[in-house]
C-alpha positions as CSV (number, residue, x, y, z in Angstrom):
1,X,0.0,0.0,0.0
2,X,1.6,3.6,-1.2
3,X,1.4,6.6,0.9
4,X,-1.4,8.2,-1.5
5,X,-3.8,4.8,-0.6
6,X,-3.2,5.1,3.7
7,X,-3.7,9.2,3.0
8,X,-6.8,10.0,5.3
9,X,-9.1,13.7,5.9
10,X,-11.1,14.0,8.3
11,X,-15.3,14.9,7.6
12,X,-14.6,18.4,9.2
13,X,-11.8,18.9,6.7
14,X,-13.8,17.6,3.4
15,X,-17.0,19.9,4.5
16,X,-14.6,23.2,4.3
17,X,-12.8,21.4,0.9
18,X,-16.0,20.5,-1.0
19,X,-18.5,23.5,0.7
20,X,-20.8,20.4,2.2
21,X,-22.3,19.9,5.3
22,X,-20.7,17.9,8.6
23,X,-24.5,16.1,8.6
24,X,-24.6,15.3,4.8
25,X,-20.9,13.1,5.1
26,X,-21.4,11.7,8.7
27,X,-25.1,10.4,7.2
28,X,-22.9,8.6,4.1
29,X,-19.8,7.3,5.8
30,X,-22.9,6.1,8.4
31,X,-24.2,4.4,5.9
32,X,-21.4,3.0,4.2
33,X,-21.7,4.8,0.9
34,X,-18.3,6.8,1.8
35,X,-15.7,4.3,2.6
36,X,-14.7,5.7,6.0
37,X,-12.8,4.7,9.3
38,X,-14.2,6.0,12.6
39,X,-11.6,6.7,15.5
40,X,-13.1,7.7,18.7
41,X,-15.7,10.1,17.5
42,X,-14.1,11.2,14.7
43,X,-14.6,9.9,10.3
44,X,-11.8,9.8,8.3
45,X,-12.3,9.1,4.7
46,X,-9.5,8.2,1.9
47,X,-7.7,10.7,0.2
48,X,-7.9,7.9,-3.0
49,X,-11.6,8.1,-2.6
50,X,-12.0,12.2,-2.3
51,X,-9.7,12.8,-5.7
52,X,-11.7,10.0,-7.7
53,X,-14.7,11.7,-6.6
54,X,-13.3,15.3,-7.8
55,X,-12.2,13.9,-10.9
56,X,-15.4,12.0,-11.6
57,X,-18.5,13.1,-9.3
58,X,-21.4,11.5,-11.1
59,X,-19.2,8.0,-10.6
60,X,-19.1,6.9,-14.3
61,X,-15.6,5.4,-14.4
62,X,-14.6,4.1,-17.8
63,X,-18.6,4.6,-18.8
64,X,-18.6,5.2,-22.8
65,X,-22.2,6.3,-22.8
């Protein structure tokens, strides 16, 4: 596993990044739609995971359509 993969930000990091509610990414790392790691109190989500998401947000990864 490379640096980039083990790379984590916290919810309270990605709401100021992406202009999004604490509430909407608690409900979706909750639910398992965000892959996230709890620590205490605290979500951390993949860095991997936030760039794919910038680079593609409707999710259609190699989609020709």
């Amino acid at each position: 596993m490379n640096k980039e993969e083990m790379t984590m930000i916290s919810i309270i990091e990605l709401t100021k990044r992406w202009g999004c509610s604490r509430n909407f990414l608690w409900q979706r790392c909750n639910s398992k739609e965000i892959p996230s790691t709890k620590i205490g109190y605290r979500w951390f989500i993949p860095m991997w995971w936030v760039r794919e998401k910038e680079h593609n947000p409707l999710g259609h990864e190699g989609d020709s359509k």
